[in-house]
N, C-alpha and C positions, 0 to 999 in steps of 0.2 A: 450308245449313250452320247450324249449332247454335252447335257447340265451335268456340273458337278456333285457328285452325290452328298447328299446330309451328312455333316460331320466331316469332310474330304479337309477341307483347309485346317480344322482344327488339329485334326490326326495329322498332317504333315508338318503342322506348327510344333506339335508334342515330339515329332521325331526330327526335331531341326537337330541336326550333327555341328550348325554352323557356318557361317561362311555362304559364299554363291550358292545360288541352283538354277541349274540349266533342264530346262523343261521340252521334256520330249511330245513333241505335236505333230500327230498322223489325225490323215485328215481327209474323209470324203465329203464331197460336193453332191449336194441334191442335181441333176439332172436338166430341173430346167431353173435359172440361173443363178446357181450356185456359187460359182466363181465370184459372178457379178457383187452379189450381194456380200461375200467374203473381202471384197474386195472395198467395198463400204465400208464394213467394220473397220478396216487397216485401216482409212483412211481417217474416220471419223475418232478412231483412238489413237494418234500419231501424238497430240499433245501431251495426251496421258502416258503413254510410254515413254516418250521424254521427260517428263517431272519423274518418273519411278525411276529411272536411271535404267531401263531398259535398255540388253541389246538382242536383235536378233543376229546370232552367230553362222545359223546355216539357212536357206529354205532351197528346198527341191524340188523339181516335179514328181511326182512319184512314177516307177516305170513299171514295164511287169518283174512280178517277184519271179528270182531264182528258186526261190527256198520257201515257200506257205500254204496253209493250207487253201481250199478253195473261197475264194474270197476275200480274202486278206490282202488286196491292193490295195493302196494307199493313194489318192489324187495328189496329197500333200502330202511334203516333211517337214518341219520345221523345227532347230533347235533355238531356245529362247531363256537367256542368259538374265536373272536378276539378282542384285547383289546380295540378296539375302530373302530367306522365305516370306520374310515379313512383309518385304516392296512389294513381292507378289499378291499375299493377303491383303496390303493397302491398296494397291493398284483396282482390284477386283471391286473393291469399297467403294472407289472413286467415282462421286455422282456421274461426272465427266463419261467413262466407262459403261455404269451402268444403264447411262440413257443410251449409249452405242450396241451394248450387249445384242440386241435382238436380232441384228445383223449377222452375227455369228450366228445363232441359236435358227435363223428362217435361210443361213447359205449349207448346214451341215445333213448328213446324212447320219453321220456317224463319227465319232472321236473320241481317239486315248490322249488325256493329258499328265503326264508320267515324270514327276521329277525326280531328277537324276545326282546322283552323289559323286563327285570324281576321284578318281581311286588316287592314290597317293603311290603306288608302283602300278606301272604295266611292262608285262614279261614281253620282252623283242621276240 
């Protein structure tokens, strides 16, 4: 799946705990120029994730998996940090954005967009 499904922003809006969310993005590339085209989108939404107070905290290449099932590689990883679910829901809104979208939507094969809650203990 590409597009985010019906209802997806609302339901993460209903279960906002607060605070940041760091959004988990795996990421396959269509074959023939996938990258390129991903790489449009980054570029063509740069303003716009600056006005949201966007950060990107991690991005990866993705390698082969230790541990998944068969076909569960990942091209990308990406973890991507807004100060609150809302930026993200405006972000998403934003004409700016939405005239960029397509770029994403014609470089993807396949993606999880999965926001993340940060735990308040982690056991050493």
């Amino acid at each position: 799946m590409i597009e985010l499904q019906d209802g997806a922003v609302e339901t993460m809006l209903a279960e906002d705990p607060g605070g940041p969310v760091v959004m988990l993005n795996l990421l396959r590339f269509r074959p023939d120029g996938g990258r390129e085209s991903y790489q449009r989108y980054v570029d063509a939404i740069a303003g716009v994730v600056a006005r949201h107070g966007v950060q990107i905290t991690y991005l990866g290449e993705g390698g082969r998996p230790l541990a998944a099932e068969q076909g569960q590689a990942w091209d990308m990883v990406a973890l991507v940090r807004y100060p609150s679910r809302e930026h993200f829901a405006a972000m998403i809104s934003d004409p700016e954005y939405r005239q960029a979208e397509h770029f994403r939507t014609e470089a993807l094969v396949e993606a999880v967009l999965q926001p993340t809650v940060p735990l308040t203990e982690v056991a050493a």
